[in-house]
Backbone as a printed PyTorch tensor [residue, N CA C, xyz], in Angstrom:
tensor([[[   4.1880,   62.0010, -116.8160],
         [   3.6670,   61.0730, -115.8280],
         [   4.2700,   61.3790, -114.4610]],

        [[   3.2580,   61.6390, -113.4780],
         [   4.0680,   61.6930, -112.2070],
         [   4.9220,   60.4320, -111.6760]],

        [[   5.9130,   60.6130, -111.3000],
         [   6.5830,   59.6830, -110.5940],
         [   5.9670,   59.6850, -108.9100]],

        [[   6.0370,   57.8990, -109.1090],
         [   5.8470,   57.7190, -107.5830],
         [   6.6400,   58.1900, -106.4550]],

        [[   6.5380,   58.2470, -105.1010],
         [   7.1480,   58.5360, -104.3270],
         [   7.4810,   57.7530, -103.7320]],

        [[   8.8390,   57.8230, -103.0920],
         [   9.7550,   56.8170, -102.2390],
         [  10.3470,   57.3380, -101.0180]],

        [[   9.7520,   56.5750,  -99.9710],
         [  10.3780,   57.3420,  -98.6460],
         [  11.9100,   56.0510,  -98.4370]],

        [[  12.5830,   56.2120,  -97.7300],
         [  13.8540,   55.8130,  -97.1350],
         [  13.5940,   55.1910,  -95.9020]],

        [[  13.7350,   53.9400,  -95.9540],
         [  13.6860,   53.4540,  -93.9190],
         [  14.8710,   52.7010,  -93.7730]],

        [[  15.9200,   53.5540,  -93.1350],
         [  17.0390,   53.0840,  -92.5640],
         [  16.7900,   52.2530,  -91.1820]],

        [[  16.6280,   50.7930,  -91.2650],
         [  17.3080,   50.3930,  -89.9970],
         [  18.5450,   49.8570,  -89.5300]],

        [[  18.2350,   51.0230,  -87.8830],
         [  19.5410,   51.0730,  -87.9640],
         [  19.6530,   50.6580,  -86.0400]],

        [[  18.8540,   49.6970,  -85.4820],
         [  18.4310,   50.2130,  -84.1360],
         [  18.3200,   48.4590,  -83.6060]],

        [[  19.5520,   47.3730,  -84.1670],
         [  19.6640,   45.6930,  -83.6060],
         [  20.4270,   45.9470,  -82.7590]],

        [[  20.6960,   45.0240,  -81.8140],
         [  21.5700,   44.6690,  -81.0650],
         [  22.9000,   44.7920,  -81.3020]],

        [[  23.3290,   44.5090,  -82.5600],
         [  24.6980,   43.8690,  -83.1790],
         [  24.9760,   42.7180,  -82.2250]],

        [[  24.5090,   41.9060,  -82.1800],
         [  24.9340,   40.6050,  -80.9100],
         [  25.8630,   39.7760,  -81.8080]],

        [[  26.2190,   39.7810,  -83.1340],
         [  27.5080,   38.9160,  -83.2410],
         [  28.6810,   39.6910,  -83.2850]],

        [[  28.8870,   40.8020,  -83.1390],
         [  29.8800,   41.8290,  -83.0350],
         [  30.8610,   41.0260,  -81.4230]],

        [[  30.3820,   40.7610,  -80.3390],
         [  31.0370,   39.9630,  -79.5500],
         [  30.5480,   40.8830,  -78.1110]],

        [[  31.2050,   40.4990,  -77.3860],
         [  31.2590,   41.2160,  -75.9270],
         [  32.4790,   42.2270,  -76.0320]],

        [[  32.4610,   43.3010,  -75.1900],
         [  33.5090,   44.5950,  -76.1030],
         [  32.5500,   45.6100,  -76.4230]],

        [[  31.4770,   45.7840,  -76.4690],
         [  31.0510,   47.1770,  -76.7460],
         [  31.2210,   47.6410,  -77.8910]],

        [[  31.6490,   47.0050,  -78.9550],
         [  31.9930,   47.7830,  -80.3140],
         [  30.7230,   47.4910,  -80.8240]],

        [[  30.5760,   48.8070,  -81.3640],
         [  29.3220,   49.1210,  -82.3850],
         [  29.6020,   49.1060,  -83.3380]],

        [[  28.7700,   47.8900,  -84.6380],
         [  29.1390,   47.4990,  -85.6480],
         [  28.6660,   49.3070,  -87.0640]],

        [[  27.7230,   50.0000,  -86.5260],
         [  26.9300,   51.3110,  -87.0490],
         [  28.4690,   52.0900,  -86.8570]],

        [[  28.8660,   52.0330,  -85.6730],
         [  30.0900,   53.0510,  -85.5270],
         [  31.2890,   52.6250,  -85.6590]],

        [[  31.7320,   51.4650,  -86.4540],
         [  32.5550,   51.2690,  -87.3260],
         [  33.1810,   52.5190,  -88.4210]],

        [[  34.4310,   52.6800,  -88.3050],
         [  34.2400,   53.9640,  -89.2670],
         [  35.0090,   53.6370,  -90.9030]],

        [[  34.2900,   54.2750,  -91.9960],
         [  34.9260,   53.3890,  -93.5370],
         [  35.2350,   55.0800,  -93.9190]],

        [[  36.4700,   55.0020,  -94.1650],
         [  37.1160,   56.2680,  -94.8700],
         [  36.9390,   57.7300,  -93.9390]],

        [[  37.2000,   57.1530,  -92.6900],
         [  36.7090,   58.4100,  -91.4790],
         [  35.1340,   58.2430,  -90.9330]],

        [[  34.8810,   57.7900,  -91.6480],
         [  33.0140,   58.1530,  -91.6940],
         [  32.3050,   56.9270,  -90.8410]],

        [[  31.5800,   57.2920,  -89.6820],
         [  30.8980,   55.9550,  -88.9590],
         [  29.9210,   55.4900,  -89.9320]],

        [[  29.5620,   53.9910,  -89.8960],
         [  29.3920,   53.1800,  -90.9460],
         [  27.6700,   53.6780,  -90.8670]],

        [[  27.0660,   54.4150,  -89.8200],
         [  25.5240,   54.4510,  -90.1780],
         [  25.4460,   55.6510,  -90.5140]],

        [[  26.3200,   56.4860,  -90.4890],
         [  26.0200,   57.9750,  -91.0190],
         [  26.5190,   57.7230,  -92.7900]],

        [[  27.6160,   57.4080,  -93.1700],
         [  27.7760,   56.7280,  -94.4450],
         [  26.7630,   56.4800,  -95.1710]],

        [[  26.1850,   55.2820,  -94.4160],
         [  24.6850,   54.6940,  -95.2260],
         [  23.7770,   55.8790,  -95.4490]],

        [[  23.3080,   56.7500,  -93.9280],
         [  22.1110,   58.0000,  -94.2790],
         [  22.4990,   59.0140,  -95.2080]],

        [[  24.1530,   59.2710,  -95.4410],
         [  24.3980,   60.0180,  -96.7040],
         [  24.2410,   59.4650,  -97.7520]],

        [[  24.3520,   58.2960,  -97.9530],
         [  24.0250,   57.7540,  -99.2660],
         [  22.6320,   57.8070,  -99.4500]],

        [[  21.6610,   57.7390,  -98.8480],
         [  20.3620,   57.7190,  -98.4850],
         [  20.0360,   59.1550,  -99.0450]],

        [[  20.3420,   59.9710,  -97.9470],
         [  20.4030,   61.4170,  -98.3510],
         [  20.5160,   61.8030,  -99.8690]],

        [[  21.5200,   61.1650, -100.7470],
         [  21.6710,   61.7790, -101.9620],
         [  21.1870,   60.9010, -102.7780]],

        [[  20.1210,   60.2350, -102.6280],
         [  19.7600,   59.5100, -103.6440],
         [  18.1970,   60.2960, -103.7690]],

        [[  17.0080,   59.7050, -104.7640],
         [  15.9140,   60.6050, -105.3580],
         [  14.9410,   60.3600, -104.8180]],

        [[  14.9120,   60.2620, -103.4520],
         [  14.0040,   59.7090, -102.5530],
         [  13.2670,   61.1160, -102.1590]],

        [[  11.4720,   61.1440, -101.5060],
         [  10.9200,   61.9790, -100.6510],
         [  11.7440,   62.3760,  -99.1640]],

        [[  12.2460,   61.3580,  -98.3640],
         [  12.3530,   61.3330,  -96.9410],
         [  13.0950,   60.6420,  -96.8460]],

        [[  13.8810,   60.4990,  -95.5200],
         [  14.9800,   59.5880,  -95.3060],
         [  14.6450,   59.5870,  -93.3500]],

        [[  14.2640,   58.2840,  -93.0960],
         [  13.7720,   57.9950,  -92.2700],
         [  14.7000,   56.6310,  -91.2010]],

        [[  15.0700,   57.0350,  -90.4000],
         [  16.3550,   56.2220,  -89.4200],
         [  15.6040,   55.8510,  -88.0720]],

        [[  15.2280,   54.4010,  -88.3110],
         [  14.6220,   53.5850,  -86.8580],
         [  15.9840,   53.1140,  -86.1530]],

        [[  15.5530,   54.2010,  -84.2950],
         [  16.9910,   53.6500,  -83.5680],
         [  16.4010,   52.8850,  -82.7440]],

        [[  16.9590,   52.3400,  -82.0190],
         [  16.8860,   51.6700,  -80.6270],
         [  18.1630,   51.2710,  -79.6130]],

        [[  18.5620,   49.7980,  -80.0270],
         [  20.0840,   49.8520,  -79.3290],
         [  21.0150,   51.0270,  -79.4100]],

        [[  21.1410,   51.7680,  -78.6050],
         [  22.1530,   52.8630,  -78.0720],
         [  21.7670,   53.7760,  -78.8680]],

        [[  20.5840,   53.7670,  -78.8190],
         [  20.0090,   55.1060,  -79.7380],
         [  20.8760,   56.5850,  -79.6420]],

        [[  21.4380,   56.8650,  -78.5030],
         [  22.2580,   58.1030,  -78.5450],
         [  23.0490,   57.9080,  -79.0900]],

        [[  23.9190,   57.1070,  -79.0160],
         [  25.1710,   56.7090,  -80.1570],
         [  25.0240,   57.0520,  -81.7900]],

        [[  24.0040,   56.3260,  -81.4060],
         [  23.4830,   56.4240,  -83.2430],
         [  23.2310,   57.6400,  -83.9470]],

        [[  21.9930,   58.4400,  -82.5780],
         [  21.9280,   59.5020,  -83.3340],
         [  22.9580,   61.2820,  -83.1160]],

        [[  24.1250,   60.7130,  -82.2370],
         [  25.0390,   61.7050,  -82.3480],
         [  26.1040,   61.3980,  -83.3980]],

        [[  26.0780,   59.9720,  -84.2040],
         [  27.0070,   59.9150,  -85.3560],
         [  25.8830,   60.7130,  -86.7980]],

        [[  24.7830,   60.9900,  -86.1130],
         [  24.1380,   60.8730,  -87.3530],
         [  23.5980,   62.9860,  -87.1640]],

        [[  24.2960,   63.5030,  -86.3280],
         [  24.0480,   64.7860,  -86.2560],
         [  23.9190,   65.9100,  -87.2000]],

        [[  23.3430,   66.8950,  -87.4120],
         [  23.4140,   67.5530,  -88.5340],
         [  22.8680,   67.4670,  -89.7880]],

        [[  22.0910,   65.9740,  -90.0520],
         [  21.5640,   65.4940,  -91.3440],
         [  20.1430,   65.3280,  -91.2930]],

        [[  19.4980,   66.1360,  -92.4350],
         [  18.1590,   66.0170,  -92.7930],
         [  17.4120,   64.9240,  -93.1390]],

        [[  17.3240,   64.1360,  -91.7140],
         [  15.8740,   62.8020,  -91.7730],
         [  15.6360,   63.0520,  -90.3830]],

        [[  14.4720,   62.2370,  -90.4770],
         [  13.4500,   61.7440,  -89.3960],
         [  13.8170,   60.3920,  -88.4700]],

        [[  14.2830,   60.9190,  -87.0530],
         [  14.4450,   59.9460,  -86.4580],
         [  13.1940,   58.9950,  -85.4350]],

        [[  12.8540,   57.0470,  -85.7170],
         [  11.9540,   57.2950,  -85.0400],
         [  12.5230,   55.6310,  -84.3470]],

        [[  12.4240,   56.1260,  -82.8530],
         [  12.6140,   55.1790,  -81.7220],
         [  11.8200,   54.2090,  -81.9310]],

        [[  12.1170,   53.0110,  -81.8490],
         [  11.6130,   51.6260,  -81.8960],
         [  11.7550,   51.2550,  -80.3200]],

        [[  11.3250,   51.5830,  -79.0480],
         [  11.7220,   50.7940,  -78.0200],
         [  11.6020,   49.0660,  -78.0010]],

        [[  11.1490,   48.6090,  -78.9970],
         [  10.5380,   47.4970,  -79.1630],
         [  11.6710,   46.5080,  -79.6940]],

        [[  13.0960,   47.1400,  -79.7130],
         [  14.3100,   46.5370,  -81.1750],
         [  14.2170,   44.8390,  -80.4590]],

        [[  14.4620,   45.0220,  -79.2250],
         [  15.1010,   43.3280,  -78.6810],
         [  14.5770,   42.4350,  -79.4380]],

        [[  13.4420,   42.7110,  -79.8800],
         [  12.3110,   41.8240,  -80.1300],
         [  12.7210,   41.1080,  -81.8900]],

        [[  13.9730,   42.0550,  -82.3250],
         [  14.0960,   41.5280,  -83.9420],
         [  13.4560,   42.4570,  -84.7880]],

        [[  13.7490,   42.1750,  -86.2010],
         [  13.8040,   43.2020,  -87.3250],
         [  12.2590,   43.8910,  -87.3830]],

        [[  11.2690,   42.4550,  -87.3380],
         [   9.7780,   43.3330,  -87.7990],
         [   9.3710,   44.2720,  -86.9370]],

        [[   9.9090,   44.4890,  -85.4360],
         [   9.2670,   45.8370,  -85.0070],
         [   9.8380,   47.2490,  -85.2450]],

        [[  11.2300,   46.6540,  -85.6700],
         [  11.8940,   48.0410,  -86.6340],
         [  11.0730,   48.5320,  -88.1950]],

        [[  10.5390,   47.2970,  -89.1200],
         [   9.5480,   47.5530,  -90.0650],
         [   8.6780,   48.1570,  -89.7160]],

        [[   8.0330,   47.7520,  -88.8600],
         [   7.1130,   48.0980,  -88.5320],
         [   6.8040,   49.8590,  -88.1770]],

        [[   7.8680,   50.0330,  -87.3370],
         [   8.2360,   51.1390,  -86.4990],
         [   8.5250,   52.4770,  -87.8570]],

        [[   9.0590,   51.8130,  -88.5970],
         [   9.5240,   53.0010,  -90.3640],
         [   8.6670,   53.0150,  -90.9370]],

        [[   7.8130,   51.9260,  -91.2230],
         [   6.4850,   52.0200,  -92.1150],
         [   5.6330,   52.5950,  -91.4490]],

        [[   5.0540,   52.7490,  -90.1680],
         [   4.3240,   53.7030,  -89.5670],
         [   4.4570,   55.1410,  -89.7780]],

        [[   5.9440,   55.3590,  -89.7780],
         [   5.9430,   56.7030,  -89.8150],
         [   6.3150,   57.1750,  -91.2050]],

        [[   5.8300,   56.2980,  -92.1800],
         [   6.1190,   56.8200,  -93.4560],
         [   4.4200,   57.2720,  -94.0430]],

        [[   4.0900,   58.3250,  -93.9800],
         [   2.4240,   58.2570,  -94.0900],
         [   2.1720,   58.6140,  -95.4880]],

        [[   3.1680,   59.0380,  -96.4580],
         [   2.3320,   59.5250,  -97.9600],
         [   2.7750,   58.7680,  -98.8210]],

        [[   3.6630,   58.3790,  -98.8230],
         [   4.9540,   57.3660,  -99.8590],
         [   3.9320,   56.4300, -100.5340]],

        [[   4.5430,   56.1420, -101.7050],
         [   3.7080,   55.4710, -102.5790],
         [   4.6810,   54.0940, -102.0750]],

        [[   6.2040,   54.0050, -101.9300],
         [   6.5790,   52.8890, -101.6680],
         [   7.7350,   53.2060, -100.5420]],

        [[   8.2380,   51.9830, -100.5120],
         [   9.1990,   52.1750,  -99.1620],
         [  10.2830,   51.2480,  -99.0420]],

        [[  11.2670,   52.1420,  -99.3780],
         [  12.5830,   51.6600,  -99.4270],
         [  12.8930,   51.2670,  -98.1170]],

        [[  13.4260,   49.9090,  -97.9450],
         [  14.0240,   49.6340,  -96.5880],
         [  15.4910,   49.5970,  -97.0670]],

        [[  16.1510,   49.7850,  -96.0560],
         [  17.4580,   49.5670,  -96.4020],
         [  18.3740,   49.5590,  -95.1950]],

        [[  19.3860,   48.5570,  -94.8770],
         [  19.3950,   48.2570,  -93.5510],
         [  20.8730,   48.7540,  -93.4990]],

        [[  21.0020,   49.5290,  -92.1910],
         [  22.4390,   50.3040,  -91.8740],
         [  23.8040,   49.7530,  -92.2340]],

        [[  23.9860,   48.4720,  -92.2820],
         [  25.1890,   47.8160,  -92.0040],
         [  25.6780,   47.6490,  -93.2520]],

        [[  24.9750,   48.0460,  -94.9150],
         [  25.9860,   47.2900,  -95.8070],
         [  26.2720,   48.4850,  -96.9100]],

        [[  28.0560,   48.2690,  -96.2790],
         [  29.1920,   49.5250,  -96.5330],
         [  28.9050,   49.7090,  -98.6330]],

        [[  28.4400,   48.1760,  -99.3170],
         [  28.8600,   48.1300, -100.6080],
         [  27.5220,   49.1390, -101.1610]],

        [[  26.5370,   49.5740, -100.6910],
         [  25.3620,   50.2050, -101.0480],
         [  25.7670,   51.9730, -101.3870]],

        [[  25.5470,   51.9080, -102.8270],
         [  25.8300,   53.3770, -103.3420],
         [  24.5330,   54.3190, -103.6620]],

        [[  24.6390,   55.1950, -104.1460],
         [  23.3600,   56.1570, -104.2610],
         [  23.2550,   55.4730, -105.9990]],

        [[  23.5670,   55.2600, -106.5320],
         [  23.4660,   54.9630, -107.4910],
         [  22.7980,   53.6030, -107.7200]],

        [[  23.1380,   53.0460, -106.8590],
         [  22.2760,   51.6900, -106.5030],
         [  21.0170,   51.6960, -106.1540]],

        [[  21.0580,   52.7130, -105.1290],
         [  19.8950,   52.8930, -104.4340],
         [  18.6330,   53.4980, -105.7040]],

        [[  19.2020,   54.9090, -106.4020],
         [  18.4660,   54.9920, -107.5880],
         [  18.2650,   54.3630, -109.1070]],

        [[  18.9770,   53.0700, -108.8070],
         [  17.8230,   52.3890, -110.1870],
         [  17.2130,   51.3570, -109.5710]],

        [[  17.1670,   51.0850, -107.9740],
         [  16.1990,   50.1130, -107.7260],
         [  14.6950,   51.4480, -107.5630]],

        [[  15.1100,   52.8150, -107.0450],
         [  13.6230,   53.5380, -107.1130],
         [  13.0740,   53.9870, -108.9530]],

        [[  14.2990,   54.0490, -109.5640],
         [  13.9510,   54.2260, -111.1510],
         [  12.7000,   53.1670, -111.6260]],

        [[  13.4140,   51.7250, -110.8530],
         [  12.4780,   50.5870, -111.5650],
         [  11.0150,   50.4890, -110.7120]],

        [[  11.1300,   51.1860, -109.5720],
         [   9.9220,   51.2080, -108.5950],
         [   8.9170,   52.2200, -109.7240]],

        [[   9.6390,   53.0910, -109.7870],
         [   8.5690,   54.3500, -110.6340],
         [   7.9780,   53.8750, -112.0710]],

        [[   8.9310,   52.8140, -112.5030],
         [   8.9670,   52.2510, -114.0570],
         [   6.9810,   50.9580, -113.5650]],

        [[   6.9040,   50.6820, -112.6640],
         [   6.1120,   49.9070, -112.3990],
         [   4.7520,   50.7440, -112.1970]],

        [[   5.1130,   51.8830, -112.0460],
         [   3.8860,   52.5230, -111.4520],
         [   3.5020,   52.6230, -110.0450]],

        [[   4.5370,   51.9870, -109.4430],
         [   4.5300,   51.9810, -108.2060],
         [   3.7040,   50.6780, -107.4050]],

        [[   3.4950,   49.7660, -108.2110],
         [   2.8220,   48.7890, -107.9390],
         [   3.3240,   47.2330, -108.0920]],

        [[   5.1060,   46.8540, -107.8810],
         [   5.8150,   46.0190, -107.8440],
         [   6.4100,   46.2170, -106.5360]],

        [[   7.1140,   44.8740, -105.9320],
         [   8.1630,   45.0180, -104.9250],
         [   9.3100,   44.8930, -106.4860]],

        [[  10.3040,   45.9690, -105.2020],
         [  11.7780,   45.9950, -106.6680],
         [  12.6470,   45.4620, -105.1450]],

        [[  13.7790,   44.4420, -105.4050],
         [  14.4330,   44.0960, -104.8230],
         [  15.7960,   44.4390, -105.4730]],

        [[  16.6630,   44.3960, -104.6270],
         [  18.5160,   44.2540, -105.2350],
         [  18.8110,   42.6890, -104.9510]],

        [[  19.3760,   41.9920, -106.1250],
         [  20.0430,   41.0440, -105.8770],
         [  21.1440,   41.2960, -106.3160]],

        [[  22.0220,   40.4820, -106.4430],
         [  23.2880,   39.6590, -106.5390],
         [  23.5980,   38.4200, -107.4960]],

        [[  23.4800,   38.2790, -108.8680],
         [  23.3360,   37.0220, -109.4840],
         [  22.7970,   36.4320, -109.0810]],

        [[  21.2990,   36.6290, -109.3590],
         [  20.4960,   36.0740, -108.8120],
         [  20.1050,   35.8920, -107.5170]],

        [[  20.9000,   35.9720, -106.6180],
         [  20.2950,   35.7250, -105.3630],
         [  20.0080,   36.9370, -104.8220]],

        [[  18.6600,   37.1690, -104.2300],
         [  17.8390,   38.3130, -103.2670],
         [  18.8270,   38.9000, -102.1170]],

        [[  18.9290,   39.8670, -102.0250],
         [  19.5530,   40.6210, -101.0250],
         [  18.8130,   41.7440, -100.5810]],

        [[  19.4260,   43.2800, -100.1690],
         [  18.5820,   44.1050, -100.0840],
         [  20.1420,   45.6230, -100.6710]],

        [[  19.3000,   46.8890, -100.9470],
         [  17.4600,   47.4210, -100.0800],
         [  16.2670,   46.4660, -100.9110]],

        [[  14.8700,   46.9430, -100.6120],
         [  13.8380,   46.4630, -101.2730],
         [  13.2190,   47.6230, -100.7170]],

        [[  12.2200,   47.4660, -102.1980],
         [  11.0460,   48.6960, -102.4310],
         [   9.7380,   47.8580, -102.0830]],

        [[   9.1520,   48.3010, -100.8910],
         [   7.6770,   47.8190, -100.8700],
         [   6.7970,   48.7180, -100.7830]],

        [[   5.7640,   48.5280, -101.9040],
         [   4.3730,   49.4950, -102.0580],
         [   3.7200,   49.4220, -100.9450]],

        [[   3.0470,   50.5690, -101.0190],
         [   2.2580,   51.0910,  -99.6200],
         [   1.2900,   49.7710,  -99.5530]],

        [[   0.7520,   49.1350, -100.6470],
         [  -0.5480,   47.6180, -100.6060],
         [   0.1830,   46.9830,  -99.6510]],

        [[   1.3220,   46.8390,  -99.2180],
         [   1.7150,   45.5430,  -98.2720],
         [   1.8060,   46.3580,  -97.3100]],

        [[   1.4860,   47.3940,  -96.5540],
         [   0.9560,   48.1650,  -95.3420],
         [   1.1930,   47.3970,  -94.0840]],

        [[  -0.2970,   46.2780,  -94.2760],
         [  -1.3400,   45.4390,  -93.3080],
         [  -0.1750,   44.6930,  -93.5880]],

        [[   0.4290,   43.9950,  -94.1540],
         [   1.4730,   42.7410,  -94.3550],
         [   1.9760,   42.8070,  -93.5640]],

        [[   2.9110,   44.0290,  -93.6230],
         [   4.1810,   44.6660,  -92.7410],
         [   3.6800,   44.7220,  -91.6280]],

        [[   3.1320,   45.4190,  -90.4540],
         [   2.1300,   45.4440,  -89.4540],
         [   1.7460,   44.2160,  -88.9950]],

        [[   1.8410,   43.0810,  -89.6110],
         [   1.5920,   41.6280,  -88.9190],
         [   2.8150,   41.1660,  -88.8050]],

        [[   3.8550,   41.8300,  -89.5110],
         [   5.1360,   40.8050,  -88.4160],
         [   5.1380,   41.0240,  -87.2410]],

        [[   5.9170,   39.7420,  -86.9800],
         [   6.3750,   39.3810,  -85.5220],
         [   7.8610,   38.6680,  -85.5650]],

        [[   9.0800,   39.1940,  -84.6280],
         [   9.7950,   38.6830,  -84.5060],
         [  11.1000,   39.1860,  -85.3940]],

        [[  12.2540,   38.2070,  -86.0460],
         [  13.3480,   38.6330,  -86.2980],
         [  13.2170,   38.0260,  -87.3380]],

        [[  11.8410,   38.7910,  -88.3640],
         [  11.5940,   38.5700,  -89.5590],
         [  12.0540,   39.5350,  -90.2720]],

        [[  12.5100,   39.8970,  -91.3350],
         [  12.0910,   40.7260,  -92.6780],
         [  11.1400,   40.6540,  -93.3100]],

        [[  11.1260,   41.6090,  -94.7050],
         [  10.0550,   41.6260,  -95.9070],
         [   9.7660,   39.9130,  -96.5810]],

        [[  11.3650,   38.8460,  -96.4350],
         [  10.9390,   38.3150,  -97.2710],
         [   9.7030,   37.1560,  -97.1900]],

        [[   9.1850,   36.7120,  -96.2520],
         [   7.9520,   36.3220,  -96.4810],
         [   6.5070,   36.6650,  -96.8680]],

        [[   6.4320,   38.4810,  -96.4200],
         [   5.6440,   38.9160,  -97.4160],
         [   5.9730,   38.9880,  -98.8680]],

        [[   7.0650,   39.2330,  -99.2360],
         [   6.9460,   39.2140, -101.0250],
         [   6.7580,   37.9070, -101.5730]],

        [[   7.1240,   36.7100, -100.4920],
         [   6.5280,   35.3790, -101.9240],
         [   5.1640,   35.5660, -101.5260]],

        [[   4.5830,   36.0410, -100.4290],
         [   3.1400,   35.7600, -100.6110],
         [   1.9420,   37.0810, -101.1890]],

        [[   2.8880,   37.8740, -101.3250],
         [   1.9960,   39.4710, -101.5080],
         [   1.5870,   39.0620, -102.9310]],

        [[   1.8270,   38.3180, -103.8270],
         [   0.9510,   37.9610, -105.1410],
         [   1.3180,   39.4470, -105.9960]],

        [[   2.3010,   40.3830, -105.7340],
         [   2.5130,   41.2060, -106.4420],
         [   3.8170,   41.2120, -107.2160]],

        [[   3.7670,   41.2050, -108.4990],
         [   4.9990,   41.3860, -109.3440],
         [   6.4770,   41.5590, -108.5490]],

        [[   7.2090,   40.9190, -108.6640],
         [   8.7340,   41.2910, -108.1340],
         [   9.5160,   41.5150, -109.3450]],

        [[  10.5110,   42.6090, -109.3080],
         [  11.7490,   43.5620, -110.1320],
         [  12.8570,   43.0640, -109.3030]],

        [[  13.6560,   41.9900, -109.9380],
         [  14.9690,   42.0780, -109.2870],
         [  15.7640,   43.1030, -109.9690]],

        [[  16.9740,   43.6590, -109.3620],
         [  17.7120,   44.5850, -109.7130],
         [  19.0110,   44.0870, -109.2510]],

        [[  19.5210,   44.0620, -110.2410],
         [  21.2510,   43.6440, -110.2010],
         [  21.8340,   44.2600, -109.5510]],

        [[  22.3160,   44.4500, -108.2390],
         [  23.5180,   45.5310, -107.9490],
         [  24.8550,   45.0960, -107.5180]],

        [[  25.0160,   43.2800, -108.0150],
         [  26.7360,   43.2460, -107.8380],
         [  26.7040,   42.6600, -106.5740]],

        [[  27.7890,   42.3460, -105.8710],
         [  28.1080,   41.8790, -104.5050],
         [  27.5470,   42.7730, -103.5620]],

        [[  27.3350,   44.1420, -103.8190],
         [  26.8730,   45.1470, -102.3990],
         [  25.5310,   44.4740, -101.9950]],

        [[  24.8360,   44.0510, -102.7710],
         [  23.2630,   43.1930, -102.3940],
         [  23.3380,   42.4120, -101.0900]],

        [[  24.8550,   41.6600, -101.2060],
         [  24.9490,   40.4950, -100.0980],
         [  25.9130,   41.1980,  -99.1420]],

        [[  26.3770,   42.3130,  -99.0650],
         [  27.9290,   42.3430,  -98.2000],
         [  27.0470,   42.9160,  -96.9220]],

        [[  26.7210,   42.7100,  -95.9210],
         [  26.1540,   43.7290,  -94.3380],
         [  27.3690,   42.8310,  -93.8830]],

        [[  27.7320,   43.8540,  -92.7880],
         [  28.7110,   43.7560,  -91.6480],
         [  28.0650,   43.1540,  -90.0910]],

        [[  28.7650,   41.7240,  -89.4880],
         [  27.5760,   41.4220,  -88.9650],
         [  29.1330,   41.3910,  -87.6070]],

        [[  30.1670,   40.5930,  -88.0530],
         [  30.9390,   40.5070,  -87.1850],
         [  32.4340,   41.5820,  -86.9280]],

        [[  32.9660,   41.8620,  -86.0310],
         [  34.6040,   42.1570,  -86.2520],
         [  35.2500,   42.1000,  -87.5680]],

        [[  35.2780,   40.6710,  -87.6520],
         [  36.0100,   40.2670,  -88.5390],
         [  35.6120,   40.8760,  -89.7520]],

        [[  34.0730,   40.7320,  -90.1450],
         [  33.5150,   41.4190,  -91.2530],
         [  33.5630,   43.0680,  -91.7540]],

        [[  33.8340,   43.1760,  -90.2450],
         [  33.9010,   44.7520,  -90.2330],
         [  35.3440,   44.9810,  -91.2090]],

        [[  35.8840,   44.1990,  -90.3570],
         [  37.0990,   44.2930,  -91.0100],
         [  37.7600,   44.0970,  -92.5660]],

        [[  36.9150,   43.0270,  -92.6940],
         [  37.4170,   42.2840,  -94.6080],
         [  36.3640,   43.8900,  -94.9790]],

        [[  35.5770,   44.1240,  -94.6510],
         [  34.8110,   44.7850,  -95.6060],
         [  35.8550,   46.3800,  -95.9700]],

        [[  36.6550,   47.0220,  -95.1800],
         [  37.5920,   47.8200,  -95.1490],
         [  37.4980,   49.2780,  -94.1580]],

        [[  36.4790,   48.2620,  -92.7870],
         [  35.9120,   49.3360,  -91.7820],
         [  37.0350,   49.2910,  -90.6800]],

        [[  37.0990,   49.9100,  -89.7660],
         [  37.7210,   50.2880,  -88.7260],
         [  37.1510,   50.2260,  -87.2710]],

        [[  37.3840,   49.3120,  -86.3850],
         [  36.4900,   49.5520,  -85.4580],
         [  37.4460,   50.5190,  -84.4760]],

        [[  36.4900,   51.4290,  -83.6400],
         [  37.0210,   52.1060,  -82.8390],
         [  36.7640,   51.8140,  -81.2170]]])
């Protein structure tokens, strides 16, 4: 049976506006040497995905000189101020063959490749025709796998939405996938940067 295909949409291109005044970039946080958004695209990178696809915007040069040397597709969102759905928006556009589409958002250090491949294992286990989410005992977190059918969905946000109001209403099967505390951990503040075991520079 062919397996479906899964492209990668790293966003990675907010403001960080609770990070504070200070200029510290919560992406260029560094965990074990490594700035915290290049981390994530290697994990990205080695997981069983088609493509690995990184929406920038805020300080897009920043971003993409931590992210130098690595095989994905970078695609400018000038649109970031505006909140998460024009970053969806902006990855799902440029994902054109993918049967589904991993979002997965820069900031959370607990996300392994191993994680990442049994939420696409259970995407392929569906036929490619479920959203597969990562939770956390129960509670929804991310990445999430959305099939190419929620396209037009995605394309009608507006604002400093995510996926999750299309999946209660997309009427399509949901796969939660256990992955432990990494589901809930993104780095939003200093402080977080910090408990989580990042370094700001």
């Amino acid at each position: 049976m062919r397996k479906a295909s899964v492209a990668i949409v790293i966003l990675a291109a907010g403001k960080a506006s609770r990070m504070g005044e200070g200029g510290k970039h919560k992406l260029l946080a560094e965990f074990d040497g490594v700035p915290l958004v290049r981390r994530s695209v290697l994990t990205a990178l080695a997981a069983d995905a088609a493509s690995v696809i990184v929406v920038t915007g805020h300080r897009r040069s920043e971003i993409e000189a931590a992210l130098d040397g690595l095989a994905l597709t970078f695609v400018d969102n000038p649109d970031y101020a505006s909140g998460m759905a024009s970053s969806l928006i902006t990855g799902f556009s440029a994902t054109h063959s993918a049967e589904g589409i991993l979002v997965m958002l820069a900031d959370m250090p607990g996300i392994s490749t191993t994680h990442l491949d049994a939420l696409i294992s259970a995407f392929r286990n569906t036929g490619g025709r479920a959203v597969v989410r990562a939770v956390s005992r129960g509670k929804p977190g991310n990445p999430v796998i959305l099939p190419r059918s929620l396209n037009q969905a995605v394309l009608r946000l507006q604002g400093d939405v995510g996926a999750r109001a299309i999946i209660a209403t997309s009427g399509l099967p949901v796969l939660d996938v256990d992955v432990g505390d990494a589901a809930l951990l993104d780095v939003d503040t200093p402080d977080e940067v910090l408990a989580a075991g990042g370094a700001l520079n």
